[in-house]
N, C-alpha and C positions, 0 to 999 in steps of 0.2 A: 266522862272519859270514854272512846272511844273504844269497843271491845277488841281484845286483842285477837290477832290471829297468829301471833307466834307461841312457842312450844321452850319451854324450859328444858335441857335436858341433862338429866344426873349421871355421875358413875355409878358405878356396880353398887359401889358402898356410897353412894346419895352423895357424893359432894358434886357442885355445879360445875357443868363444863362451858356449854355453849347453848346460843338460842336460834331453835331453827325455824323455817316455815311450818305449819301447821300440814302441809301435802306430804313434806319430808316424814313426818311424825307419823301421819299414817301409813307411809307406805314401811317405813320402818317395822312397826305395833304389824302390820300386816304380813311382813315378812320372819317376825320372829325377832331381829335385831333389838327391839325397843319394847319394852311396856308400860301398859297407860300407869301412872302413878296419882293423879288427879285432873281432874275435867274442869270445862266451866261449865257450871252450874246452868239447866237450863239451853245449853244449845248444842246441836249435831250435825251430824255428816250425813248427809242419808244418799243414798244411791236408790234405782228401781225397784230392790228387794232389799233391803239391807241397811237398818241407822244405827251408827256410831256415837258415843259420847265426843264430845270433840275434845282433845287432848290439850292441856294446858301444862303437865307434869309429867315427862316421862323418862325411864331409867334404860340403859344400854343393859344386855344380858348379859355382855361381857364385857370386863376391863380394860380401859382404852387407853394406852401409853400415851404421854404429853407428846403434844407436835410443838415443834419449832412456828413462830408467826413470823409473818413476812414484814419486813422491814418496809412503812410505810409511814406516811404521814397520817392518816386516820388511826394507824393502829396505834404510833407514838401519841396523839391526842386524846386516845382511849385509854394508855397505860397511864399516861398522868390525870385521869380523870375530868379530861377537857378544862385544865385550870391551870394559867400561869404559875411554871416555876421558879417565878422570882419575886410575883408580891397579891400571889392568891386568887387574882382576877378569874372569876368563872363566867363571860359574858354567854347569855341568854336569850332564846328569844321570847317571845308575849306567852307561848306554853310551856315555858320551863325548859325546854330541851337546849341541848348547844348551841353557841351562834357559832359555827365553825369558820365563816368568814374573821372573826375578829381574831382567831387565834394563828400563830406564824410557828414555825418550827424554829430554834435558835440551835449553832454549831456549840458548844459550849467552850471547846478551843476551836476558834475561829477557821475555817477551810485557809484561808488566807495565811495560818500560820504551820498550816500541816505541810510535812516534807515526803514525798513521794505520798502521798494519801496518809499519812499516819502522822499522829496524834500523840503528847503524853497527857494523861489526865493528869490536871492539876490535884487533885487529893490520894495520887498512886503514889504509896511510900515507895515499891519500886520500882516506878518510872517506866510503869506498864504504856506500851504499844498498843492502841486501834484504831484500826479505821477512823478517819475524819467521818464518816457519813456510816455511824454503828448506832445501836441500842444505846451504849455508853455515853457515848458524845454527843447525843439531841436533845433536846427536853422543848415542852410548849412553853412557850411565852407568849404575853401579846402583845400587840405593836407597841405600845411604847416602852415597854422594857427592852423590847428588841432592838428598835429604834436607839435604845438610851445606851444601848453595850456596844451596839457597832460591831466592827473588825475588831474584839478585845473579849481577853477572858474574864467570869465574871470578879479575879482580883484587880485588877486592871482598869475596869469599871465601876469598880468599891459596889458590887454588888454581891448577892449570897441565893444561894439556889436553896430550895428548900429541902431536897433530898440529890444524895448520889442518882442519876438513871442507872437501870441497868437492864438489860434483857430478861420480861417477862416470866414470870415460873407459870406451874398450874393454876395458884389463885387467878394472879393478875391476868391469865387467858380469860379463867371466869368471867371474873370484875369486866374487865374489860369487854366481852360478850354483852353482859347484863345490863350494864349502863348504858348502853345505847339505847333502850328503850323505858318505854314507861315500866312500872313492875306492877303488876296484877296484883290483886291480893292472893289468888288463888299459889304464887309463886314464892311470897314470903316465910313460911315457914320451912321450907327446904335450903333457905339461904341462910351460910354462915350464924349460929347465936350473937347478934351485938352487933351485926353486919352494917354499916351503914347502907350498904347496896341496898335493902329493902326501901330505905325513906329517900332514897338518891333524890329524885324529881320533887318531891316533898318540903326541901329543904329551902325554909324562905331566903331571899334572893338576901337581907343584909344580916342574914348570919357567913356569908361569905369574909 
């Protein structure tokens, strides 16, 4: 495996937030903002006078309010863990990582059925209003679940999603940071006890 050059980085009280470049890390740890919480083992930073552990684990000094994520297609890819939500498909490529090509965004109530941009969701006991193009209303699928729903909701298409979407909390910021990449060992015991995110890339392709 290739070594990493990215940076884990904790709240105050250790839960994960986000993963940054390793120059952010320093300049961070350097300015007081961040500290080293673990290294990788064996390699540094060195300048003309001056060698650093190279940060692999580091914590904020102070406590950092949850942000809002931007409503994107990568980031909807990344909340549902890069895997169809309608029959589990998690396509691959030859290193384990996403094939983000094979996966498509699905409306879940069809754009085609929304009136002025809005939406009701099918399982809203009160016939809640959003956005055709919200957190709510998207979810990954890939192509031929997509393909197979069409302009239809998925009762409509006698299909079943496997969970409600909904707009990201602070886990799923996390999650969602974290799985984008390989995970170090040096990273795992700071992630959630029981977490799947440790063995993410790990996990053999037909246990899907």
């Amino acid at each position: 495996m290739t070594a990493s050059a990215n940076v884990l980085v904790l709240n105050i009280d250790y839960t994960p937030l986000e993963v940054i470049p390793w120059q952010d890390a320093m300049e961070k740890i350097i300015t007081g903002k961040m500290e080293l919480v673990a290294d990788y083992a064996g390699r540094f930073i060195r300048s003309a006078y001056q060698e650093w552990a190279f940060p692999a684990v580091v914590r904020l000094t102070k406590k950092f309010a949850q942000r809002k994520v931007r409503l994107s297609r990568l980031n909807i890819l990344a909340r549902d863990a890069f895997t169809c939500q309608y029959c589990a498909a998690r396509p691959r490529k030859k290193d384990g990582q996403p094939e983000l090509t094979e996966l498509t965004l699905d409306h879940i109530v069809p754009r085609a059925q929304a009136r002025e941009g809005m939406v009701v969701l099918p399982w809203s006991a009160g016939k809640e209003r959003v956005r055709a193009d919200s957190w709510e209303n998207v979810a990954t699928a890939c192509y031929d679940c997509n393909s197979s729903k069409a302009d239809r909701t998925p009762a409509q298409a006698k299909m079943v999603l496997s969970k409600h979407p909904r707009a990201p909390n602070t886990i799923d910021i996390a999650r969602m940071a974290i799985t984008r990449y390989r995970i170090p060992d040096e990273w795992k015991m700071y992630l959630p006890q029981g977490s799947p995110w440790a063995d993410y890339w790990e996990i053999p392709l037909d246990s899907d």
